[in-house]
One Martini backbone bead per residue (centre of mass of N, CA, C, O) as a GRO file, in nm:
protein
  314
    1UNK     BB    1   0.880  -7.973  -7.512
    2UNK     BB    2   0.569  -7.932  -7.526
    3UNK     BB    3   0.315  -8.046  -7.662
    4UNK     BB    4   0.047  -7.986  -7.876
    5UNK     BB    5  -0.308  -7.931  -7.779
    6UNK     BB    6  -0.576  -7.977  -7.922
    7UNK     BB    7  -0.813  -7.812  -7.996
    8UNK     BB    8  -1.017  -8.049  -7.956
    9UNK     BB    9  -1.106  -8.256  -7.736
   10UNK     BB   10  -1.306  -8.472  -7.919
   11UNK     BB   11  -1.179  -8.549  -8.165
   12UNK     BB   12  -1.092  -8.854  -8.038
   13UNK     BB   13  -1.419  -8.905  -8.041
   14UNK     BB   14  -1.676  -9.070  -8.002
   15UNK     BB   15  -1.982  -9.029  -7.979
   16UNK     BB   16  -2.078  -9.209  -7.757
   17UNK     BB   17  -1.885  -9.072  -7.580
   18UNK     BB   18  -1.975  -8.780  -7.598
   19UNK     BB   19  -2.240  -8.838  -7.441
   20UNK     BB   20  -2.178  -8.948  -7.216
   21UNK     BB   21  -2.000  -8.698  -7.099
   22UNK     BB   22  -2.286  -8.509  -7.154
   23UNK     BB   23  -2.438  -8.643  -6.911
   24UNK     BB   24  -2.562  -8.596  -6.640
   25UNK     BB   25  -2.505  -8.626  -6.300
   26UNK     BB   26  -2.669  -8.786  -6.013
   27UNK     BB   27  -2.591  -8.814  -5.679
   28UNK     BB   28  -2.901  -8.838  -5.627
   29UNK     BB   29  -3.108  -9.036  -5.562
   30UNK     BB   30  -3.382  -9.128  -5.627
   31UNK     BB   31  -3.704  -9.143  -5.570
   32UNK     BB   32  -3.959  -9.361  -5.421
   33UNK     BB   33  -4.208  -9.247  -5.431
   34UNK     BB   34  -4.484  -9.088  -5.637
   35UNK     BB   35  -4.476  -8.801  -5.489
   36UNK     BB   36  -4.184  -8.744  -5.499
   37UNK     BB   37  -4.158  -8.778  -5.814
   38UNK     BB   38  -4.348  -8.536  -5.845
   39UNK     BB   39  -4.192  -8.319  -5.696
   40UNK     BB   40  -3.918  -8.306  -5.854
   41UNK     BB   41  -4.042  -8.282  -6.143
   42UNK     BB   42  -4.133  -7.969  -6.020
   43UNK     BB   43  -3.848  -7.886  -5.842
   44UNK     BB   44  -3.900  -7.970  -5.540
   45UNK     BB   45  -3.618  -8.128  -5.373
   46UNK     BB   46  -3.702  -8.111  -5.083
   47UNK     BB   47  -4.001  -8.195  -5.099
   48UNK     BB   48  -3.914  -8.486  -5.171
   49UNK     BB   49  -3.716  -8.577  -4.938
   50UNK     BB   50  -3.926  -8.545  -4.724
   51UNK     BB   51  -4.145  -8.699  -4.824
   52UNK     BB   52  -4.014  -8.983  -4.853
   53UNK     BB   53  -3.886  -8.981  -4.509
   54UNK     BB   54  -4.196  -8.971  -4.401
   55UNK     BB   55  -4.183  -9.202  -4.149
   56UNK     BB   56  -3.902  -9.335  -4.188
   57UNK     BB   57  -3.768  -9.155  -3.988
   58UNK     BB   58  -3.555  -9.165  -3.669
   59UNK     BB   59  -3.539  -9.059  -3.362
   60UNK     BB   60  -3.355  -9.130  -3.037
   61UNK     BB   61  -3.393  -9.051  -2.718
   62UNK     BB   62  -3.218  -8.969  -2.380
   63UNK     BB   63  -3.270  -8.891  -2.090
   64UNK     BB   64  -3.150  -8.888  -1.698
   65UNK     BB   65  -3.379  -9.078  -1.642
   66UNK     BB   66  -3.440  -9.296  -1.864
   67UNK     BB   67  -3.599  -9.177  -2.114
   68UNK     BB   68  -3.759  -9.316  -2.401
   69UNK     BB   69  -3.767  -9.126  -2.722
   70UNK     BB   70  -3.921  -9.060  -3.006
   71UNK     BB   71  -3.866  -8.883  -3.375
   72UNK     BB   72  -4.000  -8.809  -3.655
   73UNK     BB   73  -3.946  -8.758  -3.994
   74UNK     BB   74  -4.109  -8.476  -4.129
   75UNK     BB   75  -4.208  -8.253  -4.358
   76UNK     BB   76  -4.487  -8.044  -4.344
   77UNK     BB   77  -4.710  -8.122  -4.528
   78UNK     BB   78  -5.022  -8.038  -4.617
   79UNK     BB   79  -5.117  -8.297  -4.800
   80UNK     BB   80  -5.006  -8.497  -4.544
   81UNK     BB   81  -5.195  -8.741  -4.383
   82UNK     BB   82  -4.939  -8.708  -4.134
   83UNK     BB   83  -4.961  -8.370  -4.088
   84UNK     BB   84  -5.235  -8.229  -4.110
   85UNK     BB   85  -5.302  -8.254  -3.815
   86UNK     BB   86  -5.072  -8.114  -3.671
   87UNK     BB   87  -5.107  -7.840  -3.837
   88UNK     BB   88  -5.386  -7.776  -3.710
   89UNK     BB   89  -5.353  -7.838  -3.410
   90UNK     BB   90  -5.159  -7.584  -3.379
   91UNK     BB   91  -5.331  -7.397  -3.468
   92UNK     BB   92  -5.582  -7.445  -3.259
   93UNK     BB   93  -5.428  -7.361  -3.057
   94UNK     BB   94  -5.343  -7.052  -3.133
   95UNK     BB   95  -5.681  -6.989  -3.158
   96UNK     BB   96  -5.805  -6.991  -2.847
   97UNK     BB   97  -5.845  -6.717  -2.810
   98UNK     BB   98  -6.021  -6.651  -3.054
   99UNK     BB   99  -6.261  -6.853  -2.905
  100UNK     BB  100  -6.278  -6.745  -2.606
  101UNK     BB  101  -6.411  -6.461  -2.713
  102UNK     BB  102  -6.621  -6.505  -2.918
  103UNK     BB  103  -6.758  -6.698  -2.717
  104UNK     BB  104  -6.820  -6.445  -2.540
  105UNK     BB  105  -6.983  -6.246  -2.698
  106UNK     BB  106  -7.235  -6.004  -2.609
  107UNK     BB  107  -7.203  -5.738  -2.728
  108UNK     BB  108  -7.487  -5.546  -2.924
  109UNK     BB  109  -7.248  -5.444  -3.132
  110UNK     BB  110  -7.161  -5.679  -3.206
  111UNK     BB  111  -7.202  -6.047  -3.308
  112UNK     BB  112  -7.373  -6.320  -3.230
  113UNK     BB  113  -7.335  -6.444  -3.520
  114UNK     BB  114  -7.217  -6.677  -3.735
  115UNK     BB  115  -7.037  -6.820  -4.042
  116UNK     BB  116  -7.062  -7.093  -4.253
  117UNK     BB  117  -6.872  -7.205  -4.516
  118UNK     BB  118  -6.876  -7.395  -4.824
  119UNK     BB  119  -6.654  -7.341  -5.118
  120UNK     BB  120  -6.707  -7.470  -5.460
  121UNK     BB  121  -6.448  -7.397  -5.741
  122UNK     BB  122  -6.376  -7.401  -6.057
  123UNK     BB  123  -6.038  -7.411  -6.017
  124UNK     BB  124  -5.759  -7.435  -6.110
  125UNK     BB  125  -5.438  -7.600  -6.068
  126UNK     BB  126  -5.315  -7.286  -6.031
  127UNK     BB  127  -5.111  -7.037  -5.853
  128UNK     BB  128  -5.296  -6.795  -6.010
  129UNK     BB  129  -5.579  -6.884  -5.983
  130UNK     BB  130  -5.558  -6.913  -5.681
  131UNK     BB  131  -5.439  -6.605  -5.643
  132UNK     BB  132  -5.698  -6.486  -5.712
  133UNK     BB  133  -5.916  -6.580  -5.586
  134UNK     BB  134  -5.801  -6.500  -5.302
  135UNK     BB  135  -5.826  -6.205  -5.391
  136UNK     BB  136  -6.156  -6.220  -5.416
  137UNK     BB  137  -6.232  -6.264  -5.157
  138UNK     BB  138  -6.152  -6.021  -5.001
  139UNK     BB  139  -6.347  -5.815  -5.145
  140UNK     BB  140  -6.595  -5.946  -5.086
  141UNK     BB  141  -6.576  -5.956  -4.784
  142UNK     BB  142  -6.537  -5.648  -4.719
  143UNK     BB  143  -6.803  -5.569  -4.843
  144UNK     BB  144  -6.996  -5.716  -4.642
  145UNK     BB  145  -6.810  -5.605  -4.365
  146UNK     BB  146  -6.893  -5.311  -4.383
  147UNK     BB  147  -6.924  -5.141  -4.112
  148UNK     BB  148  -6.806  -5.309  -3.916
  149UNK     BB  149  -6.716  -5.569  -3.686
  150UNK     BB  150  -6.481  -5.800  -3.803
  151UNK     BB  151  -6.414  -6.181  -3.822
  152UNK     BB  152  -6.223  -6.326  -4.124
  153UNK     BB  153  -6.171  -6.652  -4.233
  154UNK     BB  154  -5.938  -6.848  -4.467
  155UNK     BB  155  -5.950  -7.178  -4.612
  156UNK     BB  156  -5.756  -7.315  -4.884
  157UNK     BB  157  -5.770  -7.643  -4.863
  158UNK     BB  158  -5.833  -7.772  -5.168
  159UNK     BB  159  -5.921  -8.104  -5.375
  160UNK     BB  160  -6.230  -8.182  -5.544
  161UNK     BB  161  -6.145  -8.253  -5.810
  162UNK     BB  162  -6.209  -7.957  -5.972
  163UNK     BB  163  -6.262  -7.829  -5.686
  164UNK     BB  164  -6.220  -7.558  -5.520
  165UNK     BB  165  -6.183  -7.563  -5.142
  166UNK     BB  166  -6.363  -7.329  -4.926
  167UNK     BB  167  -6.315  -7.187  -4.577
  168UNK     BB  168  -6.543  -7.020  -4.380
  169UNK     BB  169  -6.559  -6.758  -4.092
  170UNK     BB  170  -6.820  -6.541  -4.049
  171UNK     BB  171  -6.744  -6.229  -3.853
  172UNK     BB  172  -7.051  -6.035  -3.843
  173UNK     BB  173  -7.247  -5.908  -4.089
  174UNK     BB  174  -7.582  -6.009  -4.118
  175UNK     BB  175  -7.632  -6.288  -4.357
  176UNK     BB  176  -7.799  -6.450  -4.564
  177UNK     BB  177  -7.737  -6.702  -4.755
  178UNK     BB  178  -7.847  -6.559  -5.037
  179UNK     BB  179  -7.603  -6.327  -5.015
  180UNK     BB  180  -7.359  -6.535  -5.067
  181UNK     BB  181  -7.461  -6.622  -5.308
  182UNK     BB  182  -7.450  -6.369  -5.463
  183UNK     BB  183  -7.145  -6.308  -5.410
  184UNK     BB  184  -7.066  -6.628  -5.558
  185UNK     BB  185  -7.180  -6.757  -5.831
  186UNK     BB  186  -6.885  -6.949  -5.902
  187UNK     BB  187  -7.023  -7.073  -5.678
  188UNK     BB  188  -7.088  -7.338  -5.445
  189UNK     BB  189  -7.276  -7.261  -5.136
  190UNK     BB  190  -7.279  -7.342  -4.827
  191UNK     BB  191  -7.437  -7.238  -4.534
  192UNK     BB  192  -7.414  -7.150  -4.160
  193UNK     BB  193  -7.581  -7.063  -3.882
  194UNK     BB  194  -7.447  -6.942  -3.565
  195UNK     BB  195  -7.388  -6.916  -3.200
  196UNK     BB  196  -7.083  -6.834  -3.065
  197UNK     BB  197  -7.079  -7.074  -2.854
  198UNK     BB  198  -6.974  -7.246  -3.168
  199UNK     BB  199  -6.700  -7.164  -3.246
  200UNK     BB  200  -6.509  -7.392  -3.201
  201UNK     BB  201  -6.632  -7.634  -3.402
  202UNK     BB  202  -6.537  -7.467  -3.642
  203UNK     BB  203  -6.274  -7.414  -3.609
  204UNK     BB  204  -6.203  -7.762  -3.700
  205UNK     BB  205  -6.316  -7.719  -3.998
  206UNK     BB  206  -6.155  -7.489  -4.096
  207UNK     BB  207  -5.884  -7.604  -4.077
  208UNK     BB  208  -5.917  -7.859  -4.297
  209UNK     BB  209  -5.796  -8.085  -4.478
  210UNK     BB  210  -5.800  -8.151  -4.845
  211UNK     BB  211  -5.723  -8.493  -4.958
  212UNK     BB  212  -5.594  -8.667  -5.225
  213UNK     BB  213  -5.565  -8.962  -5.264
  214UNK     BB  214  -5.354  -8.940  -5.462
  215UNK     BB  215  -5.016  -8.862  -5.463
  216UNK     BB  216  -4.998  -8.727  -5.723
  217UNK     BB  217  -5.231  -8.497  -5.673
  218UNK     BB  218  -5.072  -8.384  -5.416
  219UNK     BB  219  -4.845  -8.278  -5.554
  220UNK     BB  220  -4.959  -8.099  -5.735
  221UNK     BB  221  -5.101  -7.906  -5.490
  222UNK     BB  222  -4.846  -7.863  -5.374
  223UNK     BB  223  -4.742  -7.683  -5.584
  224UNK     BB  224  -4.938  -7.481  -5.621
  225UNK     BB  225  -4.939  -7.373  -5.311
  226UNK     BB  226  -4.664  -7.272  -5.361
  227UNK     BB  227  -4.621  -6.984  -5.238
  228UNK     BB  228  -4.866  -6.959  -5.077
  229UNK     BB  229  -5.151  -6.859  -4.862
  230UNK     BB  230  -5.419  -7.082  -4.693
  231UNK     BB  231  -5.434  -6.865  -4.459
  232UNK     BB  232  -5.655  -6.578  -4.371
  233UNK     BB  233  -5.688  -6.290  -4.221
  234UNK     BB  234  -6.010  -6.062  -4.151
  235UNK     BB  235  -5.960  -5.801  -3.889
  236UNK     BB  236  -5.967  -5.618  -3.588
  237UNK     BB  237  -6.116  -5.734  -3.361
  238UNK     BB  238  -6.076  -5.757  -3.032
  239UNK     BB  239  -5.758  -5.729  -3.033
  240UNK     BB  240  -5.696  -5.683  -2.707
  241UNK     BB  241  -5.854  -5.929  -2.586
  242UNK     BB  242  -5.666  -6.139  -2.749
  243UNK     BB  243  -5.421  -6.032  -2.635
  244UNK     BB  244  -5.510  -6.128  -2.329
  245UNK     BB  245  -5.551  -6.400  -2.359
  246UNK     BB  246  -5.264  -6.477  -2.494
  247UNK     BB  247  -5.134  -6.379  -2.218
  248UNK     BB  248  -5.264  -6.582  -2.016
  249UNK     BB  249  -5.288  -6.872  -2.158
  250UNK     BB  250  -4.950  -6.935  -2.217
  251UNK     BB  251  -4.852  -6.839  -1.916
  252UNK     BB  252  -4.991  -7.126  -1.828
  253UNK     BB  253  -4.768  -7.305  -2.016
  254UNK     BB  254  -4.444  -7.324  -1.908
  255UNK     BB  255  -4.431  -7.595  -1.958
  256UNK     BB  256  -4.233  -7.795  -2.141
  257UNK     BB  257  -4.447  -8.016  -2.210
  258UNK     BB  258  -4.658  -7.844  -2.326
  259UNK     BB  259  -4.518  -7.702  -2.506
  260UNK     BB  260  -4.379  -7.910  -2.739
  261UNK     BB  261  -4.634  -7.956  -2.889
  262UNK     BB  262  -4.523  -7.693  -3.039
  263UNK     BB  263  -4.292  -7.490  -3.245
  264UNK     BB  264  -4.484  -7.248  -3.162
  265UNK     BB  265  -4.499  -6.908  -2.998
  266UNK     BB  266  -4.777  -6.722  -2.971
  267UNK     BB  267  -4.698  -6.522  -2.731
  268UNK     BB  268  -4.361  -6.491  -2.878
  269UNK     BB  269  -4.214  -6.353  -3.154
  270UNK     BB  270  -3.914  -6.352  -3.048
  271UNK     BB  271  -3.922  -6.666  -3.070
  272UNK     BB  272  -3.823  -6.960  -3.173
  273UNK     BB  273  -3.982  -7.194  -3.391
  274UNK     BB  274  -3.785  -7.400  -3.278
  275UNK     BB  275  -3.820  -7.662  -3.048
  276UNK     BB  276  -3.666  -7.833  -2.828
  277UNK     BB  277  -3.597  -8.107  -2.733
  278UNK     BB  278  -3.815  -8.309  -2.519
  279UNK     BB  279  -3.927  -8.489  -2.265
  280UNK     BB  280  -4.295  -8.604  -2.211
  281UNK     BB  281  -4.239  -8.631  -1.907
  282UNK     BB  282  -4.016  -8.399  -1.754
  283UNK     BB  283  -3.861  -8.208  -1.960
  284UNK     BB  284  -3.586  -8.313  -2.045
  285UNK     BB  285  -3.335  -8.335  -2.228
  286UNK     BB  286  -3.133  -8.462  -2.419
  287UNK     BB  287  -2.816  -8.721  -2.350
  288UNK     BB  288  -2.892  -8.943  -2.597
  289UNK     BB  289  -2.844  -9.002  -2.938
  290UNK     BB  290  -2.892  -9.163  -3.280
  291UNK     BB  291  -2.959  -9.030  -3.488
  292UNK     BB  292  -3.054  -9.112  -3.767
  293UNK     BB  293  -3.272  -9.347  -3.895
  294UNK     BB  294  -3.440  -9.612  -3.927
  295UNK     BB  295  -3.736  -9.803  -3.859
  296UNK     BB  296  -3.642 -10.085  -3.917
  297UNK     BB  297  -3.435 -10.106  -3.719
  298UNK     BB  298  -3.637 -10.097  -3.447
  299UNK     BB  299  -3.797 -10.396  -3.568
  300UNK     BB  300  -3.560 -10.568  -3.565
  301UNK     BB  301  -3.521 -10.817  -3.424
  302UNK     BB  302  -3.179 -10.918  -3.531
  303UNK     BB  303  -3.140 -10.684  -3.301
  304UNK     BB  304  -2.950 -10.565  -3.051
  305UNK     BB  305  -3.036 -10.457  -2.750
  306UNK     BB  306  -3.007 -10.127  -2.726
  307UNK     BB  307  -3.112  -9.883  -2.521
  308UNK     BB  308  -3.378  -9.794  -2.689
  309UNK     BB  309  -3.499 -10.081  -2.537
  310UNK     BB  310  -3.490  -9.920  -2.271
  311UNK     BB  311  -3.744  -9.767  -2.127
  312UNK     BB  312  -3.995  -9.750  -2.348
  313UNK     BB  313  -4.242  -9.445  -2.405
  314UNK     BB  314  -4.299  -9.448  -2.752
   0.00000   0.00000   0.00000
């Protein structure tokens, strides 16, 4: 006969065995920078990871031409100033059509000139109060351009000390910068008017990303934005004519090496979002890659040379 097992478990333990018992054990090490530090403690523990690795791990691929190219691996993250040119890019591609339609439009009943803005406001770097202040642009801008046609640009970019920086690129009816001041109390508004054919270099500023020097401040930033828009467009003019732009422009670049620069494509809503890896000169797939390394591996004088250090392409 079996003996009977202690009601309490732990009946026969000291306290302090006791507490390391149930003290939690995490299987994953901590991050090694502070902004990944600051983003696992914020709870987002995949862009933690993502942030530690962000130029540290690399693929190396070889395609049958005997190229090769290596592969960085990036966050995607707002904040981060090693991809936010690359999303601001990737985005200035996509937005080709509506930059070429817009600088050519001519039609009396148009508007000729854009406006640019520049909202400083002192909203919290919370993301209540930046959903707040973002659904109050949108009525305020419709309030705007009501009765017109117009394309209204909104990019909530980031924050310079405690105010929140917002870019407008506002095509519509025309008013005069004390107009928008009027409209905008709560906020510094610096605001440029130009003509159409300029519309391309604001469509550049409009996209750029405000990034705070602290990587801590980076995370905290990168928290308050977390599941919220910081890009969106109001109204839907010339939306045909954007249609058929889009439709010519895209069509034109079906080389994979061009397609390669985007991971999605804008001509083709049910193409898949992840682009194939291909080689950058040939457009061909790899048909041998080394698989996630470290980059000091690639660097370190002491390995020796294997495949990825001949004909290397960059």
């Amino acid at each position: 006969m079996l003996a009977s097992q202690p009601a309490d478990p732990f009946a026969t333990l000291s306290p302090s065995q006791i507490a390391i018992l149930l003290t939690p054990v995490s299987c994953d090490p901590p991050p090694a920078s502070p902004k990944a530090s600051r983003l696992h403690d914020h709870g987002l523990t995949s862009k933690s990871v993502a942030c530690d690795e962000c130029g540290k791990i690399v693929t190396l691929n070889r395609c049958a031409k005997s190229h090769v190219w290596r592969q960085g691996r990036s966050c995607n993250e707002r904040m981060c100033k090693a991809c936010a040119a690359r999303i601001r890019n990737e985005r200035l591609y996509k937005l080709s059509p509506v930059i070429e339609v817009l600088s050519a439009a001519r039609d009396p009943l148009l508007p000729r000139t854009f406006t640019f803005l520049s909202l400083y406001s002192p909203v919290p770097c919370d993301r209540q109060h930046i959903s707040e202040w973002s659904a109050s642009l949108s009525r305020r801008f419709r309030k705007l351009a009501a009765g017109s046609p117009h394309r209204i640009y909104i990019h909530l970019s980031g924050y310079i000390g405690d105010n929140l920086v917002t870019y407008v690129l506002y095509w519509g009816t025309e008013h005069s910068p004390d107009t928008f001041r009027r409209a905008f109390p709560d906020a510094m508004v610096h605001a440029t008017c130009r003509e159409n054919d300029q519309i391309g270099a604001y469509f550049e500023d409009l996209l750029r990303y405000t990034i705070p020097h602290d990587t801590v401040r980076q995370a905290d930033v990168e928290f308050a934005f977390h599941g919220l828009r910081q890009y969106k467009v109001l109204g839907t003019a010339l939306e045909d004519e954007i249609a058929a732009a889009s439709e010519r422009l895209f069509t034109m670049h079906e080389n994979p090496i061009v397609n390669n620069l985007t991971t999605t494509d804008p001509g083709d809503p049910d193409a898949p979002k992840k682009r194939p890896c291909r080689c950058p000169r040939c457009g061909l797939p790899p048909v041998e890659t080394t698989g996630p390394i470290p980059y000091a591996m690639i660097l370190d004088p002491k390995h020796p040379p294997p495949w990825h250090k001949v004909n290397r392409t960059g």
